[in-house]
N, C-alpha and C positions, 0 to 999 in steps of 0.2 A: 502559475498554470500555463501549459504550453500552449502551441497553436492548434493543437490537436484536439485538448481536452475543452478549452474555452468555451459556452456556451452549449457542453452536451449535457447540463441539468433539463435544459428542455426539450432536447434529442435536438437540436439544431446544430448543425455544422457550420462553421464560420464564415466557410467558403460558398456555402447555397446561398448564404445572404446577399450576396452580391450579383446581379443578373445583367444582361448586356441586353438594354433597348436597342430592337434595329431599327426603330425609328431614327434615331439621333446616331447610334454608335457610342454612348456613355454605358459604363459601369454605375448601377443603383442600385443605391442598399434599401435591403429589403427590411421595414423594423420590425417587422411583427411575421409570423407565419400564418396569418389569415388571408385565405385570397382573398378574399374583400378587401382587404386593404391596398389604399393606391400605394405608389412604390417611389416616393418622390426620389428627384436627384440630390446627391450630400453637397450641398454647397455651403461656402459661407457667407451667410447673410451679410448685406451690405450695411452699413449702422454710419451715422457719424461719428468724427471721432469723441465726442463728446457724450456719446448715449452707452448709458452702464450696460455690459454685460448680462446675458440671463443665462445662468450655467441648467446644461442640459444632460440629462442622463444617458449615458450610452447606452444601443442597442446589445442585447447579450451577445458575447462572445466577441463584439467590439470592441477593440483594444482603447484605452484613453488616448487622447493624442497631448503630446506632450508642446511644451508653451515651445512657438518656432513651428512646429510639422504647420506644414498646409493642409487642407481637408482629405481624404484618401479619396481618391482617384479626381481630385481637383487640384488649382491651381491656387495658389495665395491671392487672395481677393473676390472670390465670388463664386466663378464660372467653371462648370465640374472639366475637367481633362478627358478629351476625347481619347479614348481609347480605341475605337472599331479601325480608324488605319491605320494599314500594316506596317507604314514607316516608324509611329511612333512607337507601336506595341514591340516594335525588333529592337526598338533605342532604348527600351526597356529590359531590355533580354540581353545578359551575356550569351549571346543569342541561339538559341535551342541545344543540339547538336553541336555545336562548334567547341562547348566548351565540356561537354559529356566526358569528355577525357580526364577531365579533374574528378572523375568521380572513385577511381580506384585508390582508395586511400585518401585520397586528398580530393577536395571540390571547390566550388566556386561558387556565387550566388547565380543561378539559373536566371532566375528574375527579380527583379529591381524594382519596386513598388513604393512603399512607405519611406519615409525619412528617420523616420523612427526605428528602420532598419539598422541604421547606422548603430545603434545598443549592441547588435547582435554579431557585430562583425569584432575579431581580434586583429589588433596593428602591433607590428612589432616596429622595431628601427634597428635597423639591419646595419649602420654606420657604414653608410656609404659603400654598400656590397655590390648593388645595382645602380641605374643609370637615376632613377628615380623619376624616370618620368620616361614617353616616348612621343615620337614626332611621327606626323600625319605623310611625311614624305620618306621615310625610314621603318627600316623592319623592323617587329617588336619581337620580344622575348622573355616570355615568361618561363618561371620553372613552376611546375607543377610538385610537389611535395608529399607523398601519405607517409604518415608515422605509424608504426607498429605499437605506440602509444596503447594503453588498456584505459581507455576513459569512456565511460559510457555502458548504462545496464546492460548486461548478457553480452561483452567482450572479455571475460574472464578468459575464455579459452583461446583466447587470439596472443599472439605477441608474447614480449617475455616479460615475463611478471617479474614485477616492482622496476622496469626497465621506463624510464624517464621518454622511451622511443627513442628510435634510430628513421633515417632516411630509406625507408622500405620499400616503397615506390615513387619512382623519379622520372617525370617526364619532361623534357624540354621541346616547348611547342612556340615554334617560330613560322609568325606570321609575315608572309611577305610585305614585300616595299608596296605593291599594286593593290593590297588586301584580297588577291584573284586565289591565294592558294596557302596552305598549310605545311609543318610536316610537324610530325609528334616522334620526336627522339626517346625513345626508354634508355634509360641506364643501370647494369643491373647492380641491385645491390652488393653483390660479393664478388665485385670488380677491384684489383687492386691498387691501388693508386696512391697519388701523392696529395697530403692533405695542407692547404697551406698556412701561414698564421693568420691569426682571425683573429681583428677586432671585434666584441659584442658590447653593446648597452648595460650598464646594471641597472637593478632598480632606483641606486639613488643619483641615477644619471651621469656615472662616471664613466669611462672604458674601459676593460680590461681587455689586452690581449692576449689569447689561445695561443700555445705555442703549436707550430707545426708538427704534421708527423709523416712520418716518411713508409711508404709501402705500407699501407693498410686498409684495410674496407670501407668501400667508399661509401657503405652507410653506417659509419663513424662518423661520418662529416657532420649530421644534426644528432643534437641531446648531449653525446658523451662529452665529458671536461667542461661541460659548459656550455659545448657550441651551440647558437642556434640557427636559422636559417641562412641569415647571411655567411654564413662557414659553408654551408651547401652551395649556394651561390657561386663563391670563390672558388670552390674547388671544381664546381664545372666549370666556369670560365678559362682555368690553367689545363684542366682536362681535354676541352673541345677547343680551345681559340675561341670561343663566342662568347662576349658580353651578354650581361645578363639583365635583364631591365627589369623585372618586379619577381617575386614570388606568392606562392600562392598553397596553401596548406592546412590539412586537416586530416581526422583521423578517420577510426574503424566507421563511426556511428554516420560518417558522411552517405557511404555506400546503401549502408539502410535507410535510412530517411528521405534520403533523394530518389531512390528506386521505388520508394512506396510511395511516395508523391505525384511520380510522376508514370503510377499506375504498374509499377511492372517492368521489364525489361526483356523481350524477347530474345531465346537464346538457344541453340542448336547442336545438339550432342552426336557424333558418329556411332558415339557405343554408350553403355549404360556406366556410371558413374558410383562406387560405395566406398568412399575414402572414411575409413573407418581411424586412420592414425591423427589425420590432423583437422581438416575442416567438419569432418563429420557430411560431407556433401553427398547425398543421396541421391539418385535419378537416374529415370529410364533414358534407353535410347530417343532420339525425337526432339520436337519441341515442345520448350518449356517459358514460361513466362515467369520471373521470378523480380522478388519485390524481397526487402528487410532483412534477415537471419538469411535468408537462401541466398541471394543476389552477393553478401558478403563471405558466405561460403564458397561460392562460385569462383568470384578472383583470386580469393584467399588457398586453395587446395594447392598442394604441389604433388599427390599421392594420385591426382585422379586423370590425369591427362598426360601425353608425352611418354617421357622417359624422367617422369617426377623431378625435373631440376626447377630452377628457378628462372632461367629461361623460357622453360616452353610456359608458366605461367605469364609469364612476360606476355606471351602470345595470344592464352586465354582472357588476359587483361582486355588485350588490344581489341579482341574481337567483341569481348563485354560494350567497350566502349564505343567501338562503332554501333551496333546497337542502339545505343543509350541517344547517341547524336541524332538517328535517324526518328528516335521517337519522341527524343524530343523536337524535333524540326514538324512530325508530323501535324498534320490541319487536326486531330483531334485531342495535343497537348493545346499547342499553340491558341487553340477557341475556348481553353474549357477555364470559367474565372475559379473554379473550386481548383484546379491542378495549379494554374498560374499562383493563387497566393498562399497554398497548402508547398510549392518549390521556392518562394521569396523564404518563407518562413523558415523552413528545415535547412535551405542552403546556405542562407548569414550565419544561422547557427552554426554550420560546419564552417566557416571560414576562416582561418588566419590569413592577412596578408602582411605585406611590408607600407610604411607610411606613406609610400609616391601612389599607391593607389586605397587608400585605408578609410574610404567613403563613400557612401551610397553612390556621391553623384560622380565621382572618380572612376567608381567602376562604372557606372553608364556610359561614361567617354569614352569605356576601353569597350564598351559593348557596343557603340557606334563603328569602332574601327573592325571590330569581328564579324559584324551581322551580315557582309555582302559574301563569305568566302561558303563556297556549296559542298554539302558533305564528299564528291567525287573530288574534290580537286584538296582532300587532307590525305598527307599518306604518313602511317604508321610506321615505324622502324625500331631496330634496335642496334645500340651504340655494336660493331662486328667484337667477338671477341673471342679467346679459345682456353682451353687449360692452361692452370699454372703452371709453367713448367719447372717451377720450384717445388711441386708438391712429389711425393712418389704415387706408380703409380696403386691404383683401386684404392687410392685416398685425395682422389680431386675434391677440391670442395670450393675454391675460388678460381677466379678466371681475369686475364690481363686483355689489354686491349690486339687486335688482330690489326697491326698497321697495315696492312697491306688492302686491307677492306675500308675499315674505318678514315683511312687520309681521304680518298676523295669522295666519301661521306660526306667527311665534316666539309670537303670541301668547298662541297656542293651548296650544304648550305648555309657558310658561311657567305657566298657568292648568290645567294638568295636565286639559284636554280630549283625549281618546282621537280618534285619526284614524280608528280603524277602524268602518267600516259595522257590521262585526258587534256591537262595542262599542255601537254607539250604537243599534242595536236590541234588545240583549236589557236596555238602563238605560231604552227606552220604557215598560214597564210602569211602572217604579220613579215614571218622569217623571209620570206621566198620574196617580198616587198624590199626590204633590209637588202637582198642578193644585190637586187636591182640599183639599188640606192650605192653600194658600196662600187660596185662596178662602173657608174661615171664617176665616183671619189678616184677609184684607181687612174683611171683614165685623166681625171686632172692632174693627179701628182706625178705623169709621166715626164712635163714639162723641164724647164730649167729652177734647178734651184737658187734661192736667194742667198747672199752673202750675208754672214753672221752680224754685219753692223745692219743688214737693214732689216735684220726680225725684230718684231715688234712682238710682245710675247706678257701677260698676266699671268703671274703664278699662285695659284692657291694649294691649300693641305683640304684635300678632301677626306682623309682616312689614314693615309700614311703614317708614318713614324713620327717624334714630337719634332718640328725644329725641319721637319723636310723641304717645305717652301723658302726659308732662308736658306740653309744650304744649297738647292737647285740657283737660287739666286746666285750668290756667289760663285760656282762653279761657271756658270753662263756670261757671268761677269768679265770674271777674272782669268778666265783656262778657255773661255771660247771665243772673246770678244762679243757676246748680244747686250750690246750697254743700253738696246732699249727695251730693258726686262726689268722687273720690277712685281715684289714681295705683295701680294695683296691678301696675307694672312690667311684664318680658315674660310673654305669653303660657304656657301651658307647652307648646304647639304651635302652627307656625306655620298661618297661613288663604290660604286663595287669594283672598281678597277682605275687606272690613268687614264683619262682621255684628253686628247686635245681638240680644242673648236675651234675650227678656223670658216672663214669664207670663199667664195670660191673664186673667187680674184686675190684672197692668200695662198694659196696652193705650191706655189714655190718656196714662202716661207717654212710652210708647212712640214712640205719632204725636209727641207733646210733642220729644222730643227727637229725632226724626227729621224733623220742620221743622227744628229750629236746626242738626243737621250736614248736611241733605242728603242725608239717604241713601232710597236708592229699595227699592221695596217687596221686590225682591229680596234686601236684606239683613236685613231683619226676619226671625226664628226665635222661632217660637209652640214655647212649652214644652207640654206637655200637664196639669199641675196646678197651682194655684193656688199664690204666693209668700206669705209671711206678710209682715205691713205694712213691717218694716225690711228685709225682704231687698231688694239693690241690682238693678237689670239687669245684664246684661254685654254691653259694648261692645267691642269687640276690631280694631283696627285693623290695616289689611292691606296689601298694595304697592298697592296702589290708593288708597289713602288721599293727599292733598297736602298738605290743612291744614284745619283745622276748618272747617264754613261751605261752604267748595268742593265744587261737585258731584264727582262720585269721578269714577276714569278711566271713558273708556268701555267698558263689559262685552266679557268676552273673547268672540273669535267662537266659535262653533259648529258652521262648516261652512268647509271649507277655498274657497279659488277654483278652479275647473276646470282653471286652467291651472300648477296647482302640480302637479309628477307627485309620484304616490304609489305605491306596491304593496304588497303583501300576503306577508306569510314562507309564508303555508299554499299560496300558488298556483304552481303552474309555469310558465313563461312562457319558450316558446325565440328566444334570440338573435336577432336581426335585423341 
């Protein structure tokens, strides 16, 4: 019995059971529907450990707790788990809004409650597709996954029958280094591409490896031959340059279930709406609020909006989803204990993930690193692209990447620059501080340069190529004369570019050695106290980086091109 039905022999809903004292701020279950009855807190009794057990009945519609779960909304040992602040209730949340994007096709668990969640969640092992894990000082990156998959009552009419799914909808959502800002990359599915070899898991734990395929739809990359996620994975990362650090995946029944959870989804049509060929999407002009069958209609039409491609869906997607963020961030998802564990429930159900995050408390990690980014500073995009030009023409039906658009795209944010306006107005101050800062740098390095024996110089691989700190080394060595330089391996975080750190009583060594690699004033970082005589600089080599001597790549851009569409999660924006 689901979490839905549980407990409705009594007409009681599972989720009224539970009320929030504003005396304390705990969540207490309610056992009985008598008001007369007091409402104790669920804790677990203190015993010694020598005093027998006395097994007790659960309330209707309370799930058993399985041997290991701690009490629901307590802690192992007694004392129930405050829930009323908002720090912890967000640690609990892949948190509102933020993660609303996984809901088109594919979702994520909303909220994070029981341990016994963990049942409800699918792990794959992806052999080593992603990073398998990610760091609190580093950007992270998930892909976002919906399959056209047909599982699940009343999706017969979706998708293609007896089709294992395909990579239908594909979002790559990279969270910056600061956790201040987002961006949600779409990729469309009838994008051509290259698909690379893929190792998968079998079930009797062996690997087999997918052979590559050359030009072909890039949502072929999950289900068919075999593949499964981590093949989607691979192939964005050869597609965009960006590692890819978990995945995340689920089907039709995500969008229903989560939208009905979580009350609805508000949502804005230009004109009226009667796609009568594929979703069956009905609706007037105006707005609508839509939940289950309609909400999966809504992403799903390609008949009812645009110029019917699979792009401008893309678009309808995107604006669903902001939505979805906004409501769910709202003070009346975020308060209500019946929404909060009616979106636990329905969203582990829709979840597959990869094993670096494939548990309750693993995604609560990842929901610690999400919960501070505010829906204005996520911006929407999709990967630029244009017709085949293999196809003839009034037979387009696939689309190649538009390099001219998509390079300093991806540029961007592989170089973890924020897309949003607002982003980049409230880092003006910061910037204009930076001017100041770099302009007595300039001013130091106008001085006399030092000679190559007297730089003192630590090299590290922050990002660069494999083997680049040794090679910098020996070049410095041996072709420059800096014999007091010296290999100090990787990084212990990676850089979005070269930079070198010097002090401000190094300043000649500094120019010194930023003639002999090349590097432009941008990468120079003025300490603010002075070094004593034997302390080294630090040089720290970045993807940027090619080979000693070589001017670095060219700086990542700054400002997207006009004709890339972008939007905003915080703005509403109806249908066209």
């Amino acid at each position: 019995m689901d979490a839905q039905s549980r407990g409705r022999a009594d007409e009681i809903d599972p989720a009224d059971q539970w009320v929030l004292n504003p005396r304390t701020g705990n969540y207490e279950l309610r056992l009985a529907d008598s008001a007369a009855q007091a409402r104790p807190k669920v804790s677990a009794p203190r015993r010694s450990p020598s005093a027998p057990s006395t097994p007790t009945k659960p309330a209707p519609g309370v799930p058993r707790p399985r041997r290991g779960d701690p009490p629901p909304g307590g802690r192992r040992g007694g004392r129930s788990r405050k829930l009323g602040g908002g720090g912890r209730k967000k640690a609990l949340a892949i948190t509102g809004g933020v993660v609303a994007f996984l809901l088109v096709g594919g979702a994520v668990a909303g909220y994070l409650y029981y341990d016994h969640l963990n049942g409800n969640l699918s792990v794959t092992d992806v052999a080593g597709a992603g990073t398998g894990g990610f760091k609190k000082d580093q950007a992270i990156n998930i892909l976002v996954i919906g399959t056209d998959k047909r599982t699940g009552a009343g999706n017969e009419n979706y998708g293609d029958k007896d089709s294992v799914g395909h990579a239908d909808t594909t979002i790559l959502f990279h969270v910056s280094k600061d956790r201040t800002n987002a961006t949600a990359l779409s990729i469309p599915r009838d994008l051509i591409t290259d698909i690379p070899a893929c190792p998968t898991k079998q079930p009797d734990g062996s690997t087999k490896t997918i052979a590559p395929t050359k030009s072909t739809r890039f949502n072929t990359s999950l289900g068919q031959e075999g593949r499964d996620a981590g093949c989607t994975m691979r192939t964005v990362k050869e597609l965009t340059g960006i590692e890819v650090d978990h995945f995340m995946m689920a089907d039709f029944n995500a969008v229903k279930t989560l939208s009905t959870a979580v009350g609805g989804v508000p949502v804005c049509l230009d004109k009226a709406v009667n796609d009568e060929e594929g979703s069956h999407l009905k609706l007037d002009a105006g707005e609508h609020r839509l939940e289950g069958e309609q909400a999966l209609a809504f992403v799903r039409t390609r008949h009812g909006f645009g110029n019917n491609s699979d792009l401008d869906r893309i678009r309808i997607q995107q604006q669903f989803l902001g939505s979805m963020m906004r409501e769910m961030k709202s003070k009346e998802t975020l308060t209500s204990p019946k929404k909060f564990l009616s979106l636990a429930e329905a969203a582990t159900k829709s979840l597959g993930v990869d094993s670096g995050i494939g548990s309750i408390g693993k995604l609560t990690d990842l929901a610690g690193e999400l919960k501070g980014i505010d829906t204005k500073n996520i911006t929407f995009t999709t990967l630029p692209v244009k017709d085949n030009p293999a196809e003839p023409e009034g037979k387009k039906a696939t689309v190649v990447v538009e390099k001219s658009l998509a390079d300093p795209l991806l540029q961007m944010i592989r170089g973890d620059v924020s897309l949003t306006e607002v982003e980049k107005k409230e880092q003006a101050a910061k910037e204009a501080a930076d001017a100041d800062a770099k302009a007595k740098q300039d001013a130091l390095l106008q001085g006399n340069r030092a000679a190559a024996a007297d730089v003192r110089v630590s090299v590290y691989n922050g990002g660069g190529p494999k083997g680049s700190a040794s090679t910098t080394l020996n070049w410095l060595q041996n072709t420059k004369g800096v014999g007091k330089s010296s290999n100090d391996g990787n990084a212990p975080s990676k850089v979005g570019a070269t930079q070198l750190e010097y002090a401000p009583n190094q300043a000649d060594q500094a120019r010194a050695l930023a003639d002999m690699m090349g590097l432009p004033a941008t990468a120079l970082k003025v300490g603010t106290a002075d070094a004593s005589a034997k302390t080294p600089m630090k040089l720290t080599l970045g993807p940027d980086f090619q080979q000693p001597g070589a001017p670095l790549a060219a700086p990542v851009p700054q400002q997207l091109p006009e004709d890339v569409q972008q939007a905003q999660a915080d703005k509403a924006i109806c249908a066209k």
